[in-house]
Each structure stands twice: as structure tokens, then as C-alpha cells.
Backbone as CSV, one residue per row, in Angstrom:
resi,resn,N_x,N_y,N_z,CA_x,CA_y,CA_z,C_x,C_y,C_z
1,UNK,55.946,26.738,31.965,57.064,25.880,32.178,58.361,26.672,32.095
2,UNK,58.760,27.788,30.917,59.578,28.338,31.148,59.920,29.242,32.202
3,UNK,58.684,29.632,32.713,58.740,30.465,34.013,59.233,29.989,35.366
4,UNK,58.987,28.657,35.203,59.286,27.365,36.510,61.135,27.406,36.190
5,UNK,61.436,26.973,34.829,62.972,27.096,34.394,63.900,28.064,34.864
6,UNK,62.859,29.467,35.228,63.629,30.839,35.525,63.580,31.826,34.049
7,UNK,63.540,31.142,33.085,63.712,32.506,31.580,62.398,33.050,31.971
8,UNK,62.433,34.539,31.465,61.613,35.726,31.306,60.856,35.731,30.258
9,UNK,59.956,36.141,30.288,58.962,35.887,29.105,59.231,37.378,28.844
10,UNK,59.358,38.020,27.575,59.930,39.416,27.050,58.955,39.408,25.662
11,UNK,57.938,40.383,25.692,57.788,41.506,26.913,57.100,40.894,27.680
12,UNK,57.205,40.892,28.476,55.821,40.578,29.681,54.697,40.889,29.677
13,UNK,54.612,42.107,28.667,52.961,42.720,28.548,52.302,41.403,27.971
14,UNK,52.957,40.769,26.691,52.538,39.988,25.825,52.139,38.467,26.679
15,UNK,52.759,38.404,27.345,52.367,36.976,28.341,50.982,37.072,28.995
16,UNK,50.532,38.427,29.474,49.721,39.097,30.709,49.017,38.995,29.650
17,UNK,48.470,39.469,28.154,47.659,39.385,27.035,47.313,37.832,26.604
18,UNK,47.907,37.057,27.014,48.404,35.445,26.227,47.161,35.195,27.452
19,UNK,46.860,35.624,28.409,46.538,35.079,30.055,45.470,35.311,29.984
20,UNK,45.232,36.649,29.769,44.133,37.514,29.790,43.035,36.398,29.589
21,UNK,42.056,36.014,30.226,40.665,35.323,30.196,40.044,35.802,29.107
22,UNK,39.809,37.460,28.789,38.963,38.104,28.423,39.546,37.810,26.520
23,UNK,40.887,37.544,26.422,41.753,38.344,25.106,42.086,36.549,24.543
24,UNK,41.742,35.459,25.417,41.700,34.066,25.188,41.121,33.731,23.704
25,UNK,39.872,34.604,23.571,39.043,33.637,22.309,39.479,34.785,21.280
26,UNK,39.903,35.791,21.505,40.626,36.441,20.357,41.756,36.198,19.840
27,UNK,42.466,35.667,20.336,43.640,35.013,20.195,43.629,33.753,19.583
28,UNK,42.157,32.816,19.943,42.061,31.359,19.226,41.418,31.901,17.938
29,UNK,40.716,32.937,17.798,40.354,33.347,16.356,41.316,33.764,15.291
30,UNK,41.938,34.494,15.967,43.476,35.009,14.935,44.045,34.172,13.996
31,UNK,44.287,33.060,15.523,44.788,31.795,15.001,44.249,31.193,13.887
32,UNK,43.159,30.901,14.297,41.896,30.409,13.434,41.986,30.881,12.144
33,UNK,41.938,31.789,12.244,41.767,32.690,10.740,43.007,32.655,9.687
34,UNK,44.134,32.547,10.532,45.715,32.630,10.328,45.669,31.167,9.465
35,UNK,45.189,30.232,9.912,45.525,28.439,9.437,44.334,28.405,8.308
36,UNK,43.357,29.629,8.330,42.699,29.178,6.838,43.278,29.756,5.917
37,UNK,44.147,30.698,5.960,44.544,31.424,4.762,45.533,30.819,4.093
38,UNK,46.520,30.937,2.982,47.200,30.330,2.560,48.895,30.720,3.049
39,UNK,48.714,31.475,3.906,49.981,31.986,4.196,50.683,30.743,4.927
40,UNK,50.041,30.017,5.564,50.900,28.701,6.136,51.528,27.658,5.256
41,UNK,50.951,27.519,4.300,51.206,26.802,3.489,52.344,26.723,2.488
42,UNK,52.677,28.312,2.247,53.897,29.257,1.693,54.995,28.034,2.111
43,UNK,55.142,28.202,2.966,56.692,27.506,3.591,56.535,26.386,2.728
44,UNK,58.218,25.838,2.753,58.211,24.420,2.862,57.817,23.569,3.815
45,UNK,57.083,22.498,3.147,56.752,21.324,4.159,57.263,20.503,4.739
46,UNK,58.829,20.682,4.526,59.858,19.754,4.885,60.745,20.245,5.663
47,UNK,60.575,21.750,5.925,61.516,22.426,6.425,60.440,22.478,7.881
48,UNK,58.952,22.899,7.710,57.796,22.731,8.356,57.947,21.636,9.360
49,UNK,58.304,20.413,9.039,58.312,19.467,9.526,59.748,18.946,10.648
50,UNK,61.186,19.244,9.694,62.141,18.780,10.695,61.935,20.305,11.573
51,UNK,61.622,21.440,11.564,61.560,22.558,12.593,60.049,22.242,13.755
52,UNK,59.289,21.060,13.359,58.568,20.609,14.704,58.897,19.280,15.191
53,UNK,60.003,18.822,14.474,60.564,17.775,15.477,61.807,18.181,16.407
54,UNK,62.385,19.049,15.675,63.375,20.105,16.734,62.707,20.406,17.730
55,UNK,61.311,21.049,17.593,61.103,21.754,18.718,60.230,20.704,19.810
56,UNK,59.714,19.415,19.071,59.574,19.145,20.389,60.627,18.203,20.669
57,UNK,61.953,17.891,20.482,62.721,17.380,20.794,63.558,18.848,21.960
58,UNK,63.529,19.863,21.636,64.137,20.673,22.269,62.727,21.246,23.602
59,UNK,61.468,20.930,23.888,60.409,20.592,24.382,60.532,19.582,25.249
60,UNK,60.946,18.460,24.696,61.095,17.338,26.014,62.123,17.727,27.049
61,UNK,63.176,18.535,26.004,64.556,18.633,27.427,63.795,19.723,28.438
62,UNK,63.071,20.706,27.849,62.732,21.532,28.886,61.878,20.866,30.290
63,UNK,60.880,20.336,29.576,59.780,19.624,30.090,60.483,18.719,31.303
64,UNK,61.586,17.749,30.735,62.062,17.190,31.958,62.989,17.530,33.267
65,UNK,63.488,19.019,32.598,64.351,19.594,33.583,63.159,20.406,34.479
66,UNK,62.041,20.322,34.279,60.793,21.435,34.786,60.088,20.575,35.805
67,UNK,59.995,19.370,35.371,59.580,18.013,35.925,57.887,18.301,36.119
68,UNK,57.021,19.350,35.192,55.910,19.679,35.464,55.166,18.582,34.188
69,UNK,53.992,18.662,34.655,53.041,17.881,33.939,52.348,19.022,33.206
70,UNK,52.277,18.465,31.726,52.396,19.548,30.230,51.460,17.914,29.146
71,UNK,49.487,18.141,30.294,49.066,17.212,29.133,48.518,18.076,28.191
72,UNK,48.346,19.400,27.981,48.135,19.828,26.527,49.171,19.398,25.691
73,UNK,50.664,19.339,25.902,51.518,19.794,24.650,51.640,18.080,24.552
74,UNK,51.453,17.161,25.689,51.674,15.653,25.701,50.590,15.063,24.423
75,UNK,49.260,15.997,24.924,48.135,15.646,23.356,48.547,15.855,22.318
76,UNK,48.966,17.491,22.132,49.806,17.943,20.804,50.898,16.615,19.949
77,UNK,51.415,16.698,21.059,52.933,15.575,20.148,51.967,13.991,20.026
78,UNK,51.794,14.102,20.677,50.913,12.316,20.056,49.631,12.458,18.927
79,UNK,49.486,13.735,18.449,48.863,14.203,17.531,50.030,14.371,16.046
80,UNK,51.147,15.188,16.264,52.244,15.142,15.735,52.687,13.582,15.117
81,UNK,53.023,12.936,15.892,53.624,11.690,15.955,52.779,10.796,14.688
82,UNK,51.465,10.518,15.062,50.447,10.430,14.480,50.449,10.660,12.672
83,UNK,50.679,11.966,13.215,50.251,12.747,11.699,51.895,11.945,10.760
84,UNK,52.526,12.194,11.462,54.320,11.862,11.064,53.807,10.289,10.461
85,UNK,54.065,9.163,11.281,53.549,8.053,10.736,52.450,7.994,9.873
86,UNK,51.640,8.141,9.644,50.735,7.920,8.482,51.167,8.763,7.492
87,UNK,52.248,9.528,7.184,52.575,10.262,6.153,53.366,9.889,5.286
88,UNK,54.292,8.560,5.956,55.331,7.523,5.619,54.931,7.082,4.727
């Protein structure tokens, strides 16, 4: 979507790696591995929280100036949303 916008993805190697078919399930493992440890948790949860409503509030403006259809990140936030209300 940002690419449709015109911004550069910097470095570019790192996008071409993000793509890579082959470098895909290494990348969901990292992750993986990254959300069991306790290092996520470090942060504040409140700071955690208004910095993912920023971003998908700063997410929708992109999204609508892009006018592309984005149903992964559309699942994500109604997952978000979700999690937000029942936390009330």
C-alpha cells in the first residue's frame, strides 16, 4: 500500500527479504519466538495500546488515500477492536 502511495520502502533489500517466498516462514518464526519471550511484555501496556490505536488510525488515512483492499490488516483491526472492548 505504501508503494501504491509512492514512499520507498528503505532499504529495499529488506522489503525483497519481507517477499522472499523462501525467507516467509523464517520470518513468522522470529516472530513467533519474539511474542513468547518476555521482552514484549517489558513495555507499558498503556502506552502499548494508545501507540496501536494511533497506528491504525494513522492506517485508515493511508488505506483510504490508496483506495486498495487491505483484508489482512481489515481482520487484524476487528481483532484489535475486539480485544479493546472486552478489556473495558
Amino acid at each position: 500500500m505504501l508503494e501504491t502511495l509512492g514512499y520507498t520502502i528503505t532499504p529495499a533489500n529488506i522489503a525483497n527479504f519481507v517477499r522472499n517466498r523462501r525467507y516467509k516462514f523464517l520470518i513468522y518464526l522470529l516472530l513467533k519466538i519474539y511474542s513468547l519471550t518476555p521482552i514484549p511484555s517489558l513495555s507499558d501496556p498503556m502506552t502499548m495500546t494508545f501507540e496501536t490505536i494511533a497506528l491504525t488510525n494513522a492506517f485508515d488515512d493511508l488505506k483510504q488515500k490508496a483506495n486498495i483492499p487491505t483484508p489482512n490488516w481489515d481482520a487484524l483491526e476487528s481483532q484489535i477492536s475486539t480485544k479493546k472492548n472486552t478489556n473495558r
